[in-house]
N, CA, C and O atoms as a GROMACS GRO file, in nm:
protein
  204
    1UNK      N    1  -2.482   3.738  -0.686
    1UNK     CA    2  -2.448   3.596  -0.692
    1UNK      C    3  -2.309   3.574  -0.631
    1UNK      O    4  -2.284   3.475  -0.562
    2UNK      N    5  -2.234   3.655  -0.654
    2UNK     CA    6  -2.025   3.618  -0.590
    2UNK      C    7  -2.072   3.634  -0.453
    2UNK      O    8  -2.056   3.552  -0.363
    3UNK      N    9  -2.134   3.751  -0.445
    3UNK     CA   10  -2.150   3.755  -0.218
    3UNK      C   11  -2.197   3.628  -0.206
    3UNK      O   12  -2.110   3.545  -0.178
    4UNK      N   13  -2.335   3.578  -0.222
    4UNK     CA   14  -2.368   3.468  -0.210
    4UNK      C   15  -2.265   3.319  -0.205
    4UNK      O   16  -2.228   3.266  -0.100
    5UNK      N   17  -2.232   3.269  -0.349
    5UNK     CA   18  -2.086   3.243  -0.331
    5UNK      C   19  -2.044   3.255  -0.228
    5UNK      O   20  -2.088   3.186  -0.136
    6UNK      N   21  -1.948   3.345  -0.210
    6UNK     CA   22  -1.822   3.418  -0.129
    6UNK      C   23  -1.889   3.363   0.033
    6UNK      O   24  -1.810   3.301   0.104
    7UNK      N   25  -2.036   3.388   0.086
    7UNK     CA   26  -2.109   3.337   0.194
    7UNK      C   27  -2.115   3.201   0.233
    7UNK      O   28  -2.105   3.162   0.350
    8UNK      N   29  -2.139   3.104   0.097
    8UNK     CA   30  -2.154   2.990   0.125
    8UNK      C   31  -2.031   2.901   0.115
    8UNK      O   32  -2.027   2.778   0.113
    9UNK      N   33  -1.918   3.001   0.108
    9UNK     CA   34  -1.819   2.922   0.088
    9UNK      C   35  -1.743   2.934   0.222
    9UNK      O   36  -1.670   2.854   0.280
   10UNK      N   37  -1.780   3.045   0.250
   10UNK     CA   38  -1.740   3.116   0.456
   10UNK      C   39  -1.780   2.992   0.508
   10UNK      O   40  -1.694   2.921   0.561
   11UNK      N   41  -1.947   2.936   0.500
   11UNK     CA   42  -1.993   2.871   0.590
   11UNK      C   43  -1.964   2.722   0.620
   11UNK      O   44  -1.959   2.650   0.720
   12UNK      N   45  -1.939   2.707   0.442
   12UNK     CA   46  -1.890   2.537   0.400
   12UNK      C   47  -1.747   2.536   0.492
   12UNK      O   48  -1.713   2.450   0.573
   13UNK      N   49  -1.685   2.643   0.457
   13UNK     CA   50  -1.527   2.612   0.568
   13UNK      C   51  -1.556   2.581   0.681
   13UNK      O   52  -1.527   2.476   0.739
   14UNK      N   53  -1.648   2.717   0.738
   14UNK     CA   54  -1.673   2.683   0.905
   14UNK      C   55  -1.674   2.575   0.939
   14UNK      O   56  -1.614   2.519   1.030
   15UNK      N   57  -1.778   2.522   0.825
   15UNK     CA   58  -1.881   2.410   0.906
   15UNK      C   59  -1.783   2.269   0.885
   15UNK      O   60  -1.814   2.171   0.953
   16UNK      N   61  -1.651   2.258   0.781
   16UNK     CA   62  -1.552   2.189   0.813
   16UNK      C   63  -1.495   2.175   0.929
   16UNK      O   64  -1.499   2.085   1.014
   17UNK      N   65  -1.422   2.308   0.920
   17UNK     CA   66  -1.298   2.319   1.064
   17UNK      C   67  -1.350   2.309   1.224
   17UNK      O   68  -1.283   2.307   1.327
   18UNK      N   69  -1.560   2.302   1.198
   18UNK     CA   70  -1.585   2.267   1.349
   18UNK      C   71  -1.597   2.132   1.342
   18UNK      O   72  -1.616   2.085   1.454
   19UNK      N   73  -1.592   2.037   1.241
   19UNK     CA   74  -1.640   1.889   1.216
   19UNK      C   75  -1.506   1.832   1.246
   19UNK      O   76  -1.520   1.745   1.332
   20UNK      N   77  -1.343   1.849   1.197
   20UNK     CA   78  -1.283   1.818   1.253
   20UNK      C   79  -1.268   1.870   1.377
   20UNK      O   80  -1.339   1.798   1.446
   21UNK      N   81  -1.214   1.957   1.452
   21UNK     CA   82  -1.213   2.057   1.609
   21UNK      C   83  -1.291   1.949   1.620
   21UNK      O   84  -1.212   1.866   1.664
   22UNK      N   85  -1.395   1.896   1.610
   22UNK     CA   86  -1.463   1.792   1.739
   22UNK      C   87  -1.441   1.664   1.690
   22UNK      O   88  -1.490   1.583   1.768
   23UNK      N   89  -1.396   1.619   1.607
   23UNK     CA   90  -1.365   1.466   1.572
   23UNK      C   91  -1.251   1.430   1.708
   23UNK      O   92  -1.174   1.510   1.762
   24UNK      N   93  -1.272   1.268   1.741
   24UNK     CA   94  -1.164   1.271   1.850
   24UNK      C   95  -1.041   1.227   1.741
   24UNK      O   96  -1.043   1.178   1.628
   25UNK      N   97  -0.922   1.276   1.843
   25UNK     CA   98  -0.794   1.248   1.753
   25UNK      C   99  -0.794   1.095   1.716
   25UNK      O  100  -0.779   1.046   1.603
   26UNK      N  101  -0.812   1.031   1.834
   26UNK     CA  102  -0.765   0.831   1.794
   26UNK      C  103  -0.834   0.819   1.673
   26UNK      O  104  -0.773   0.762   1.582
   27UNK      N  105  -0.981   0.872   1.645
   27UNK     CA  106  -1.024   0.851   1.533
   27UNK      C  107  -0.988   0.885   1.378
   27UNK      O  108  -0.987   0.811   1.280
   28UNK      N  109  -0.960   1.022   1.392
   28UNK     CA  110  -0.880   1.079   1.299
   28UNK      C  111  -0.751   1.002   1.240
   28UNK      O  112  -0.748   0.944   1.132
   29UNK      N  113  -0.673   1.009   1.307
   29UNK     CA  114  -0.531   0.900   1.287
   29UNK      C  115  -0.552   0.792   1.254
   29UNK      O  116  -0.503   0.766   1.144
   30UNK      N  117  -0.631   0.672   1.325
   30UNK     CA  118  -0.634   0.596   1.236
   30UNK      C  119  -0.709   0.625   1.118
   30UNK      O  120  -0.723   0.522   1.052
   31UNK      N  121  -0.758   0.712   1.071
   31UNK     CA  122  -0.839   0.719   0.924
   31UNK      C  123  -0.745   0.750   0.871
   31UNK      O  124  -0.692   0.659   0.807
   32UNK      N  125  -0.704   0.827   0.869
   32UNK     CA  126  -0.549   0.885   0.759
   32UNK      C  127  -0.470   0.730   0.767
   32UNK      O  128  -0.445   0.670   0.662
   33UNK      N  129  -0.435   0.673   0.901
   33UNK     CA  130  -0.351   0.613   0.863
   33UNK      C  131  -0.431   0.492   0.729
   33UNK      O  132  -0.384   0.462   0.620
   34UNK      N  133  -0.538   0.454   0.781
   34UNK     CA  134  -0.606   0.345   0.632
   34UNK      C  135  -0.587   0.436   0.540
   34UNK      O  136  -0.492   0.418   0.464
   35UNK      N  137  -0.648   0.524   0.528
   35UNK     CA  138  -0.610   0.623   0.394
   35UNK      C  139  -0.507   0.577   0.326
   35UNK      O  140  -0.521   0.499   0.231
   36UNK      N  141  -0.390   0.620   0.369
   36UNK     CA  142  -0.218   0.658   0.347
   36UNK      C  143  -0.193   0.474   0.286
   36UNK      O  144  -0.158   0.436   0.174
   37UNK      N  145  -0.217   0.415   0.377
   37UNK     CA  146  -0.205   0.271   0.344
   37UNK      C  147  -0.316   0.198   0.200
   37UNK      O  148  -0.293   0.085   0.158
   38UNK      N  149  -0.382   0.250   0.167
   38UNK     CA  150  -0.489   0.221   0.057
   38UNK      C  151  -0.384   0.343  -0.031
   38UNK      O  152  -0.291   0.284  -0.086
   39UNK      N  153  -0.381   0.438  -0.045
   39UNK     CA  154  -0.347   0.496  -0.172
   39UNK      C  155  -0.186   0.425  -0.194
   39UNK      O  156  -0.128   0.395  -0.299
   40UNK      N  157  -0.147   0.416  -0.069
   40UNK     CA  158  -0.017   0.332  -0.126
   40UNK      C  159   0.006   0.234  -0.198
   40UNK      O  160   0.099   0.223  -0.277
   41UNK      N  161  -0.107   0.128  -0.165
   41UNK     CA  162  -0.135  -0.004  -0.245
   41UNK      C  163  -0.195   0.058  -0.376
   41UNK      O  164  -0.121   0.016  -0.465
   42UNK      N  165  -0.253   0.106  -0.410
   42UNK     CA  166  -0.304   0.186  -0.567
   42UNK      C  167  -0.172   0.253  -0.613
   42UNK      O  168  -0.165   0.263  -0.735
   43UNK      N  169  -0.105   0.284  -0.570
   43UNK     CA  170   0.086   0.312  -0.622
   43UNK      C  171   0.096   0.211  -0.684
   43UNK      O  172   0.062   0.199  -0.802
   44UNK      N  173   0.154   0.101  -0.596
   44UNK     CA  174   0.212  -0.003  -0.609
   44UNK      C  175   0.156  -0.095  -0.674
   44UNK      O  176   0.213  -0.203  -0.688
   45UNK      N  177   0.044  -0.070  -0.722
   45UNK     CA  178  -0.057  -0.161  -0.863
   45UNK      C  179  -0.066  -0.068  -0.964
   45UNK      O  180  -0.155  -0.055  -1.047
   46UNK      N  181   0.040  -0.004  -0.948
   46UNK     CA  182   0.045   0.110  -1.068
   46UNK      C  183  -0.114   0.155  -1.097
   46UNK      O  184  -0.139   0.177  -1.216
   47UNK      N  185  -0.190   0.167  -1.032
   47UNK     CA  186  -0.338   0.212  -1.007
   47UNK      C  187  -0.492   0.119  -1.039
   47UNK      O  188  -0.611   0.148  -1.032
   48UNK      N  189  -0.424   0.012  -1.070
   48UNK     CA  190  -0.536  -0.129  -1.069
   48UNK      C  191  -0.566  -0.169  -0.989
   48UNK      O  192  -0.563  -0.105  -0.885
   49UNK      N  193  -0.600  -0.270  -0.992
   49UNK     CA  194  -0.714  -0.358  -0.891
   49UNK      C  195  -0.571  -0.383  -0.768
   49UNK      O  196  -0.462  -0.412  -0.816
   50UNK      N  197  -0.583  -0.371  -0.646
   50UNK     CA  198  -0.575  -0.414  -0.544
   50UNK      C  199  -0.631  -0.520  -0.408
   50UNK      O  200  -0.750  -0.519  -0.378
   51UNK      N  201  -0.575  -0.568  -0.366
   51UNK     CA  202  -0.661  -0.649  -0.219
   51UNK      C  203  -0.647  -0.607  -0.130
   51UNK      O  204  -0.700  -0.655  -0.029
   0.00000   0.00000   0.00000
């Protein structure tokens, strides 16, 4: 069962680090940047409702 594990956890990475490697950057950046900008507003509502 751990090899197994230990295998599917090799593959789950892989199969990350090729999903970004091919994301285009413009896309990427702006997602983080909404990201970064949404968790900020959940700060600043001390973690309540936001708009």
């Amino acid at each position: 069962i751990q090899q197994a594990r230990s295998q599917q956890r090799c593959l789950t990475e892989a199969s990350i680090v090729e999903a970004v490697a091919s994301m285009n950057r413009e896309h990427l950046v702006n997602v983080c940047t909404r990201f970064w900008s949404r968790l900020e507003a959940i700060i600043e509502a001390d973690g309540g409702w936001f708009d």
